[in-house]
C-alpha positions in Angstrom: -12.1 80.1 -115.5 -11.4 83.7 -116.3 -14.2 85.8 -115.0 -14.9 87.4 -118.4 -15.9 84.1 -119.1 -18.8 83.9 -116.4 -21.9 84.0 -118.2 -23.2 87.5 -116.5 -27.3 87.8 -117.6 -29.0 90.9 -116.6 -31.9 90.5 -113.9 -35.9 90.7 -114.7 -37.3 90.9 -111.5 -40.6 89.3 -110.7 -43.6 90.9 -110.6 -44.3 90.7 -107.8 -41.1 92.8 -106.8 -41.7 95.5 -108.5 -42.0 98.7 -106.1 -40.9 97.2 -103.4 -38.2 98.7 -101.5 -34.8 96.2 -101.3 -34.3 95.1 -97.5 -38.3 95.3 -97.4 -39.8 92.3 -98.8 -42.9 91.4 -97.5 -42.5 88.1 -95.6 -44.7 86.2 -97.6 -42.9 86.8 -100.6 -39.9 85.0 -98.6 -39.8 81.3 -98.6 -37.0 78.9 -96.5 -34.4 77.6 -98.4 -32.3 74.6 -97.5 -30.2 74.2 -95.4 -30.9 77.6 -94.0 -31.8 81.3 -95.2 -34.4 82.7 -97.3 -35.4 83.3 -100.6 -37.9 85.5 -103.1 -40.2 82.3 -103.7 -39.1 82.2 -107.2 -35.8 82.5 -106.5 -36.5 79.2 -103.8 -37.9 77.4 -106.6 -34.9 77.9 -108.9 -32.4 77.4 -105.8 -33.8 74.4 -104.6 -34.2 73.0 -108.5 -30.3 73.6 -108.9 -29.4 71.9 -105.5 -31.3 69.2 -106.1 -29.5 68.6 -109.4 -26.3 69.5 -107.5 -26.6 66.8 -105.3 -27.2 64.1 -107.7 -24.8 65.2 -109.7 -22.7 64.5 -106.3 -21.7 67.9 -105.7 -22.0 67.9 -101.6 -23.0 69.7 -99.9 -24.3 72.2 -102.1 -25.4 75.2 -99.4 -25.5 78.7 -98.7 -22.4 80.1 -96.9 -24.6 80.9 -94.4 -28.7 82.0 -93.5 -27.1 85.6 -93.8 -25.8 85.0 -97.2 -29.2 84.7 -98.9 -32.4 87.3 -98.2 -31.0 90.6 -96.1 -33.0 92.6 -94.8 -32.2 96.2 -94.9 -31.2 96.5 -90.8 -28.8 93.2 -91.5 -27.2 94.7 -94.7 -26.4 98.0 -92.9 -25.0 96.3 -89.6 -22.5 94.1 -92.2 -22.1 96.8 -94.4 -20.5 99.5 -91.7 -18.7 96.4 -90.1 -16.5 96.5 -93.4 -17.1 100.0 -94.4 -15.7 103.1 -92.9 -15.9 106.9 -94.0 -11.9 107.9 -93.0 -10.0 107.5 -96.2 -8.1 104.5 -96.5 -5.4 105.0 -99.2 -5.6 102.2 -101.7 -8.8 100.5 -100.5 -12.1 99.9 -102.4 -14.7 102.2 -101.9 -18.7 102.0 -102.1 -20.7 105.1 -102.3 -23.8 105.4 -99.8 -26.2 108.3 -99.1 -23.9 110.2 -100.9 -21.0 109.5 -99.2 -17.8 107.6 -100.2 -17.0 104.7 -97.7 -13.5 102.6 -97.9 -13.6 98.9 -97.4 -11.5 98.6 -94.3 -9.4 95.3 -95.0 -8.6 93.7 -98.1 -9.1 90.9 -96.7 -12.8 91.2 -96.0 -15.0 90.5 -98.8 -16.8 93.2 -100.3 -20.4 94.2 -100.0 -22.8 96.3 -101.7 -24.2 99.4 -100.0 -27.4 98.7 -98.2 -30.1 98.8 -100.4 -28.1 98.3 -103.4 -27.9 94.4 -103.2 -29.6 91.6 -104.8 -29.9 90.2 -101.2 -31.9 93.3 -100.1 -34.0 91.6 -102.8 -34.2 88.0 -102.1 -32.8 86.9 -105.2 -29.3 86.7 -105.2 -27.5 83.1 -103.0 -23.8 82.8 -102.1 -22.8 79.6 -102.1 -20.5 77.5 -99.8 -17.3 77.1 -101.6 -17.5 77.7 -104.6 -14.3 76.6 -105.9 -13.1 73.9 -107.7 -15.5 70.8 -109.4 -18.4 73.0 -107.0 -17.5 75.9 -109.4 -17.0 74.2 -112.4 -20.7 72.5 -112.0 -22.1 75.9 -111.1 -20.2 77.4 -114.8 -21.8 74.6 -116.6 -25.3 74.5 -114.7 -26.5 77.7 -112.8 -27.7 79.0 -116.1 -30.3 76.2 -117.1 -32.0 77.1 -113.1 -32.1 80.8 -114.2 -28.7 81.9 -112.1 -26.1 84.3 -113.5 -23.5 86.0 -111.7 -22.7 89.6 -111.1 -19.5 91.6 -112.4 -17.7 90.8 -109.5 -14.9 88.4 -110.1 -13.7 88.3 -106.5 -17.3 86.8 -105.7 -17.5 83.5 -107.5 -20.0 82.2 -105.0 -22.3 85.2 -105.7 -25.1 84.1 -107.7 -28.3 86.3 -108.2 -31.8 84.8 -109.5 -32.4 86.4 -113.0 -35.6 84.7 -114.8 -38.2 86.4 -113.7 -41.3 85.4 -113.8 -40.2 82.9 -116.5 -39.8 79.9 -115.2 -36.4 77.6 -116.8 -37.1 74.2 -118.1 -35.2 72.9 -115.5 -36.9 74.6 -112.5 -40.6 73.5 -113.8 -39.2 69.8 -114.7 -38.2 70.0 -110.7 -41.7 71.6 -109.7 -43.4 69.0 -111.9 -41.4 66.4 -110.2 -43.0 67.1 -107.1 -46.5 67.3 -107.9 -48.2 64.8 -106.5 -50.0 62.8 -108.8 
């Protein structure tokens, strides 16, 4: 699928996030997510809701790309960031801006990254997932939506996904909380 065709929502952040400074969030706004990483707790909720469904829906496995592809703290996004980022003008390359300054992705071949403190990471709501090509893809087109996921205006990131709901819970994610309730 074209990605004009993504279905792009714009974020509501929960309350609870307000003020607070991306790469800063206070740990016990973080919860684990599985197999590995971190989440906003809301965004954990909605994640694990999705993967859930994911996995009955036989999509396997249904992971982050890795424990540094979910929450990123300010210190990890700046170490990542100025691995792929370099001030010396590269001719051709994409560029960022940070502090002011224009920084040119070094490779083409490295994926790009927002500029610390610009990223949904920095705010524990945003997830790339492990391949996200093919039927993995497809399922996340047709589903990431009902779990409160959208995805950015990126379209060389379809693994990208970033929590947008808020503090409104989906149907989906509350059918999942309710599911776990124990009775």
């Amino acid at each position: 699928m074209n990605a004009k065709n993504w279905p792009i929502v714009k974020v509501t952040l929960p309350a609870d996030l307000k003020g607070v400074k991306p790469g800063e969030v206070p740990a016990h706004l973080l919860r684990d997510i599985q197999p590995e990483g971190k989440l906003h707790w809301r965004a954990a909720d909605a994640y694990h809701a999705m993967r859930a469904k994911a996995l009955a829906d036989n999509i396997k496995p249904f992971k982050p790309t890795s424990a540094g592809d979910t929450y990123r703290s300010l210190a990890q996004q700046t170490t990542v960031f100025l691995q792929r980022y370099q001030k010396q003008p590269i001719e051709g390359a994409s560029t960022r801006t940070w502090e002011g300054v224009k920084w040119y992705k070094k490779s083409p071949t490295l994926a790009s990254l927002a500029a610390p403190g610009t990223s949904m990471h920095n705010l524990g709501i945003a997830v790339d997932i492990w391949s996200a090509s093919g039927p993995r893809f497809e399922w996340m087109l047709a589903n990431a939506l009902d779990f409160g996921f959208s995805w950015e205006v990126v379209p060389e990131e379809p693994w990208h996904l970033r929590y947008t709901a808020g503090d409104n819970v989906p149907p989906a994610v509350q059918a999942w909380l309710d599911s776990k309730k124990v009775v």
